[in-house]
C-alpha positions as CSV (number, residue, x, y, z in Angstrom):
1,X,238.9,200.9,156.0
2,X,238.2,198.8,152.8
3,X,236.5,195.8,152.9
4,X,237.5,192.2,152.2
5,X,239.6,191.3,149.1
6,X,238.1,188.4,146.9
7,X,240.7,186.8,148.1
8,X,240.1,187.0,151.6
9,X,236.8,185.9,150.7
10,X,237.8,182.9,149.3
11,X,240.0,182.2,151.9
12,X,236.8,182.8,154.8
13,X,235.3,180.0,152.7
14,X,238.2,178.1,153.2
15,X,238.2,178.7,157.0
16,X,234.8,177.3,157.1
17,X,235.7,174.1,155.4
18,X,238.3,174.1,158.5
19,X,235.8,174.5,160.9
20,X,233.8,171.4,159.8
21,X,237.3,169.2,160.4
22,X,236.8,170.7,164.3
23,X,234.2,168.4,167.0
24,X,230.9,169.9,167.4
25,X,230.6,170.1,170.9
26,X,230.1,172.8,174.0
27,X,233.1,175.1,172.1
28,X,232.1,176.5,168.5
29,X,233.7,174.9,165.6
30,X,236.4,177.6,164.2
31,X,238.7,177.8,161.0
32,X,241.5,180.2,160.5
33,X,243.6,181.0,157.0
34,X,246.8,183.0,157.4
35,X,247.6,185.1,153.9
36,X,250.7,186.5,152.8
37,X,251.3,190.3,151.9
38,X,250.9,188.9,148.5
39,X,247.4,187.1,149.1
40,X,249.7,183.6,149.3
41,X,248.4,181.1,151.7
42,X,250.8,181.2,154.5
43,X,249.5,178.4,157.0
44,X,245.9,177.4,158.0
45,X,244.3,175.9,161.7
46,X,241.2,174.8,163.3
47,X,240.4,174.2,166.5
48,X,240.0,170.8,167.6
49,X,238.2,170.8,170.8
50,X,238.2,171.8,174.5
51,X,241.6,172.6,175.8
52,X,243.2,172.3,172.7
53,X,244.8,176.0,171.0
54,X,242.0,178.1,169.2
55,X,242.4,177.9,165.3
56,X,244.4,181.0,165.4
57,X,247.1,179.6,167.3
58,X,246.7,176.6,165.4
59,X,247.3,178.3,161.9
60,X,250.5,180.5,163.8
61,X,252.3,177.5,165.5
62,X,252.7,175.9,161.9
63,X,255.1,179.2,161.1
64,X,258.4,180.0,161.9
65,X,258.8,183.0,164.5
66,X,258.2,186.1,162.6
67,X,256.8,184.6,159.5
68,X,253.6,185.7,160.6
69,X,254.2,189.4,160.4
70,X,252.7,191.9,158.4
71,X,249.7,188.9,157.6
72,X,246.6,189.0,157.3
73,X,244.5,186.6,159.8
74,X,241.2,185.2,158.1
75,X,238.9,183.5,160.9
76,X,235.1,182.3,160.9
77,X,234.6,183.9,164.9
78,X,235.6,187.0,166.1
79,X,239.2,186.3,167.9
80,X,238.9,185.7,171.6
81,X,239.6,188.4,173.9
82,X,239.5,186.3,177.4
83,X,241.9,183.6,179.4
84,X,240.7,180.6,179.5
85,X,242.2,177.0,179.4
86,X,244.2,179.0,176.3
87,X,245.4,182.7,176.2
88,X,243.2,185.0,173.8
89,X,244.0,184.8,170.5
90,X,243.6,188.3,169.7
91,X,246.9,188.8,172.1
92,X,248.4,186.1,170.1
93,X,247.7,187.6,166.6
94,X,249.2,191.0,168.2
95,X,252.2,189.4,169.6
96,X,252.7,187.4,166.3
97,X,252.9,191.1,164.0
98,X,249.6,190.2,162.1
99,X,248.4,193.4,160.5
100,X,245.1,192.2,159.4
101,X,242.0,190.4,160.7
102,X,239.1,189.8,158.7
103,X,236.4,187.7,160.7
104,X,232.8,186.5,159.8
105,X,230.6,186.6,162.9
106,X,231.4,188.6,166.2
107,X,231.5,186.9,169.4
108,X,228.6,187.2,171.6
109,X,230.1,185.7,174.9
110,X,230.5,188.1,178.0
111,X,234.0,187.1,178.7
112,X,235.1,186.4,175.5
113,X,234.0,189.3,173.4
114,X,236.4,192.4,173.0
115,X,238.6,190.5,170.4
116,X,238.2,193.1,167.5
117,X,238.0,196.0,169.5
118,X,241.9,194.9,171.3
119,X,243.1,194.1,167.3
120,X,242.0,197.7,167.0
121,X,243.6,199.7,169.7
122,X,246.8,197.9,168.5
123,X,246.7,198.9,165.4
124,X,245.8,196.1,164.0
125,X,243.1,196.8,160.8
126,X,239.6,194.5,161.6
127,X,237.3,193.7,158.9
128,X,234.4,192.0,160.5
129,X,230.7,190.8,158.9
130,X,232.7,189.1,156.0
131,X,229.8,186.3,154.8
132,X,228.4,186.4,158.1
133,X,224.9,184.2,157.0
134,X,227.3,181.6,156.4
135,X,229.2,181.7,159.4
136,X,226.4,181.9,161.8
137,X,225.0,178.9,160.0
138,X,228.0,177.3,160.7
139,X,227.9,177.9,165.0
140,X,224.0,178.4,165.3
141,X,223.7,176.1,167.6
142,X,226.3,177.7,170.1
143,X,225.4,181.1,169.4
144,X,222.1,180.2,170.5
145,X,223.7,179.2,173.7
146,X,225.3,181.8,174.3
147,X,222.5,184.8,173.8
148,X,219.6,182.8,175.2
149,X,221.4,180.6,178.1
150,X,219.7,177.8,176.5
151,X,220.4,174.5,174.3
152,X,219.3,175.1,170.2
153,X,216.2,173.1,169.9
154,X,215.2,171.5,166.4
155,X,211.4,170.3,166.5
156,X,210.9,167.5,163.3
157,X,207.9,166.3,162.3
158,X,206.6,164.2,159.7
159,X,203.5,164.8,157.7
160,X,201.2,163.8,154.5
161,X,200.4,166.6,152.4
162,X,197.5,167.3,154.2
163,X,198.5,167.7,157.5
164,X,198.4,164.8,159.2
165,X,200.7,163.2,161.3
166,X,199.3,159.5,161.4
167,X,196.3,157.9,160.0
168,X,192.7,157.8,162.0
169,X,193.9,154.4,163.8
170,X,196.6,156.1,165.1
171,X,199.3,154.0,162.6
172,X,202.0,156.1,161.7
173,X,205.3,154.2,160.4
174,X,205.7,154.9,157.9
175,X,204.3,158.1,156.0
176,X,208.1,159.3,155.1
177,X,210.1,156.9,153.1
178,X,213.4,155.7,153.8
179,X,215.5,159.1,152.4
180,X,213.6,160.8,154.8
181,X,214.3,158.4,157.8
182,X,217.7,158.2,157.1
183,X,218.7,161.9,156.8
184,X,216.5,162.2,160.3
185,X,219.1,160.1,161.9
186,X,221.8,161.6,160.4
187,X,220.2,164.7,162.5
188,X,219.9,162.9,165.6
189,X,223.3,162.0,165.4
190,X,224.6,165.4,165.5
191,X,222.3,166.3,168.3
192,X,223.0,166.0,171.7
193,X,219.7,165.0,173.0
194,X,216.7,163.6,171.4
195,X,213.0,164.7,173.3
196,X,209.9,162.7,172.6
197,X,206.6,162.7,174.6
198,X,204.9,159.7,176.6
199,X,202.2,159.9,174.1
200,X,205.3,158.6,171.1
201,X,206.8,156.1,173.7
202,X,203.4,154.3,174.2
203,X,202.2,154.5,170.7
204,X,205.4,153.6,168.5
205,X,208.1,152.4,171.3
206,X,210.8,154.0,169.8
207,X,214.7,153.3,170.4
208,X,215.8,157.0,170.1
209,X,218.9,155.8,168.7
210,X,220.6,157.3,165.4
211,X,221.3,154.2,163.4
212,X,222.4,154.1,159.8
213,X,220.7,153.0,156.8
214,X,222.2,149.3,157.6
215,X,220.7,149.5,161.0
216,X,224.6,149.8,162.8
217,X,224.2,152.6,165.5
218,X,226.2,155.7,164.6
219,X,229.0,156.6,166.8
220,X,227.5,159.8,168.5
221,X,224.4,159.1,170.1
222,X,222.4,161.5,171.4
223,X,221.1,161.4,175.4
224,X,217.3,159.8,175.1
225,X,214.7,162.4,176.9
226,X,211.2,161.2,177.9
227,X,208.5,163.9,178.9
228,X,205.4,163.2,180.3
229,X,203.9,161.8,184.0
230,X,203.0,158.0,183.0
231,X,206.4,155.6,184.0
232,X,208.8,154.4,181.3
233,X,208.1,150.2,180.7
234,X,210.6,148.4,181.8
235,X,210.9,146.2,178.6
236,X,210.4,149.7,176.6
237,X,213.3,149.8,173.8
238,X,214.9,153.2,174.9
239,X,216.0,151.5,178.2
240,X,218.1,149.9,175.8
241,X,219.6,152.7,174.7
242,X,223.3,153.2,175.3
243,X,222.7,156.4,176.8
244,X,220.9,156.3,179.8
245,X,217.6,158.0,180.6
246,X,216.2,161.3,181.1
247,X,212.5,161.2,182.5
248,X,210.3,164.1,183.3
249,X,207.0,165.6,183.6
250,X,207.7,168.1,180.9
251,X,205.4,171.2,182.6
252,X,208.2,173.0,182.9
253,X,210.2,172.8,180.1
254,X,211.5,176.7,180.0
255,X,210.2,179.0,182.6
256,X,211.7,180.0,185.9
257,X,208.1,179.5,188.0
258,X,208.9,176.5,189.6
259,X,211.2,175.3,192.5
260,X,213.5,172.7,190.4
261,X,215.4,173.6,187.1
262,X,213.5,173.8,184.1
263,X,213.7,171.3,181.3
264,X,216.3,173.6,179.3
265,X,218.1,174.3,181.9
266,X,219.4,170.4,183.6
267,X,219.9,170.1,179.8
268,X,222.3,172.9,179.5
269,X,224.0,171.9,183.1
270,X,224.1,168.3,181.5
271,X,226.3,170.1,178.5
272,X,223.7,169.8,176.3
273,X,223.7,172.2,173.1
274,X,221.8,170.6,170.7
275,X,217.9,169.6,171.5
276,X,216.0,167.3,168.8
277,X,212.8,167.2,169.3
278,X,210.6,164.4,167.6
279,X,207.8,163.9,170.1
280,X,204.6,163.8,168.2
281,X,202.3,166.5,167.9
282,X,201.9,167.3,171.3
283,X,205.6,167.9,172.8
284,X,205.9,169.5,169.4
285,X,203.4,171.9,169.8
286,X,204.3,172.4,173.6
287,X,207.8,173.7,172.3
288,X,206.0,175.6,169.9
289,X,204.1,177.5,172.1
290,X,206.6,178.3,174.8
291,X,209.0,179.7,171.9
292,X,211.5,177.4,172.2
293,X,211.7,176.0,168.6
294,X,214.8,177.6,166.8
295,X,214.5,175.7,163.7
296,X,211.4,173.4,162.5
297,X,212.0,170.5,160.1
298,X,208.7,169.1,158.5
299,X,209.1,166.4,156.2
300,X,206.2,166.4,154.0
301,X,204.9,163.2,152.2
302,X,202.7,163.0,148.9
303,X,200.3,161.1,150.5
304,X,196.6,161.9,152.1
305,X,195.2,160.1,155.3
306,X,192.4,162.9,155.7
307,X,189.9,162.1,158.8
308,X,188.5,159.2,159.8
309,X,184.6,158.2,159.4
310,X,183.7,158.7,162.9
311,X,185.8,162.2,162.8
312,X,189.0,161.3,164.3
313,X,192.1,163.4,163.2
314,X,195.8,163.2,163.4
315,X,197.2,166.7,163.1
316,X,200.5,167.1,162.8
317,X,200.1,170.2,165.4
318,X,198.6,170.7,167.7
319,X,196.8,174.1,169.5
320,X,200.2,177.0,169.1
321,X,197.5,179.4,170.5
322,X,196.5,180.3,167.6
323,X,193.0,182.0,167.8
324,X,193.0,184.6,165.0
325,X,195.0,185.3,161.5
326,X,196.6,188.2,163.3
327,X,198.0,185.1,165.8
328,X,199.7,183.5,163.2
329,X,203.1,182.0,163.4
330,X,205.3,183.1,160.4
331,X,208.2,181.4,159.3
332,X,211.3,181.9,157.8
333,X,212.2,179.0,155.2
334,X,215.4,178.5,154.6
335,X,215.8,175.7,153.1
336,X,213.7,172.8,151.0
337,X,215.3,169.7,150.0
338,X,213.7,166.7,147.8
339,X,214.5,163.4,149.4
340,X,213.5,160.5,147.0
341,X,209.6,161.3,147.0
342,X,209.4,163.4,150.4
343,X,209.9,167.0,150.3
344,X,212.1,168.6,153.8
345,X,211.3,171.8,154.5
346,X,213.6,173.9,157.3
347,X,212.6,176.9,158.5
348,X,212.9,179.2,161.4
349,X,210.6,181.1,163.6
350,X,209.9,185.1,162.8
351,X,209.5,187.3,165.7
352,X,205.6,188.6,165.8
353,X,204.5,191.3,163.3
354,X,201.8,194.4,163.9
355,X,198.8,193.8,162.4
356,X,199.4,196.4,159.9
357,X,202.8,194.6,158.7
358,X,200.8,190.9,158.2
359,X,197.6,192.4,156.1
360,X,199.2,191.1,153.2
């Protein structure tokens, strides 16, 4: 079967600028681009939220009956294969005489998976893979949902250059200037919860609100999450926040050991997909270690604080478990991004390597 045209290509790039026009929410944002025999752009359809039609459907209602047939279907996800509050699409790209699907990422649901392999018994030729990086980019936070059973979690922190997360006093605000600050709340804006540790509350009485650069609140805010034993202040400023609440002890933030729900999982039940964490070096490290962190941001300022006189440090981490180099937790970066005089750096977590495979 031969692979994509540059055409189809450009249209799956297309389709992923029509994702982005869908809400990011507890359904994974999806574009679709309906071709002509000729290559022609026929229609095009995102998917706009729960309950509403898939972006397949979307691009086919905008076609006369039979129009469709003999086209070729470019989507960013894998066509449905399940009935839901809509019919599966891949029965609806079938019915409509499509003879082609090229897709990006496969879907890893248990219900909803089967969509290629249905195109296929029908007839229908599948092209699938087609600039898949990009398109699990674009859903990483739901995939993550769907093949852990567990909200994406983002762990920021902000740094000098060597390492530490405040000064010896404790002061902190503000090592990052205000590029950085601003493109964090931009982040905790798209997130659907925001996680910070008693330690942070106490020591910097945070809002946990996304505001921006003017100071007006944006319009998504995420749910405020306290961890940690000691009581929220009453006159604390997150009890402002428009959200309410979430306070817990934090021990159990993924495991199944305990009687009550872990951490992860209330968060999930609370329709939670989307975890920032920016709790200081502690809750940080905490996710860390129980290998919950699916993408780290560190902002990194060209600045030194160094230890104090009588030896007091601010790490920005603190113990992952790290005893020995062979311990070491390797990264993937994937990204680095100058902001004004701050340098962002996004990476990911590698799984572990033998010692034979990190003596580099």
């Amino acid at each position: 079967m031969p692979g994509p045209t540059d055409r189809e290509t450009l249209a799956m790039r297309r389709a992923f600028e029509l994702a982005l026009r869908g809400p990011r929410g507890l359904n994974p944002q999806v574009g679709a681009v309906l071709l002509g025999s000729d290559g022609s752009v026929l229609s095009e359809g995102w998917h706009r939220g729960a309950g509403t039609p898939h972006a397949e459907v979307d691009a086919l209602s905008k076609l006369a009956g039979g129009a469709a047939r003999g086209a070729t279907a470019v989507v960013s996800l894998e066509p449905c294969n399940h009935t839901g509050r809509t019919g599966p699409c891949a029965l609806a790209l079938i019915e409509a005489g499509v003879a082609r699907v090229v897709y990006a990422v496969s879907d890893p649901g248990d219900a909803s998976a089967g969509g290629a392999r249905r195109l296929r018994d029908a007839g229908v030729d599948v092209v699938g893979g087609v600039i898949e990086a990009d398109g699990i980019q674009l859903i990483h936070d739901w995939l993550t949902v769907q093949r852990l059973g567990r909200p994406h979690v983002t762990v920021k922190w902000a740094q000098s250059l060597d390492g530490r997360a405040a000064a010896p006093d404790g002061t902190s605000q503000w090592i990052t200037g205000p590029l950085a600050r601003a493109d964090v709340h931009r982040r905790r804006s798209e997130a659907d919860a925001i996680v910070v540790g008693t330690g942070t509350l106490f020591s910097d009485d945070p809002a946990l609100t996304a505001r921006r650069p003017d100071g007006a609140l944006y319009d998504r805010q995420p749910m405020p999450v306290v961890l940690g034993h000691r009581s929220v202040p009453d006159d604390a400023l997150v009890r402002r926040h428009p959200r309410p609440l979430l306070h817990r002890d934090g021990e159990n933030l993924g495991g199944e050991s305990r009687n009550e729900p872990s951490l992860m999982a209330e968060l999930r039940e609370l329709g939670v997909q989307r975890v920032f964490v920016e709790g200081g070096p502690t809750i940080a490290s905490a996710f860390l270690r129980a290998g919950l962190a699916d993408e780290l941001l560190a902002y990194v300022a060209p600045t030194l604080l160094g230890s104090g006189s009588a030896g007091q440090d601010r790490p920005a981490l603190r113990s992952l478990g790290v005893e020995t180099i062979a311990d070491q937790r390797r990264l993937r970066v994937t990204s680095l991004e100058t902001l004004g005089d701050d340098i962002l750096i996004v990476a990911s977590p590698l799984p572990p390597t033998s010692p034979s495979e990190g003596d580099a």
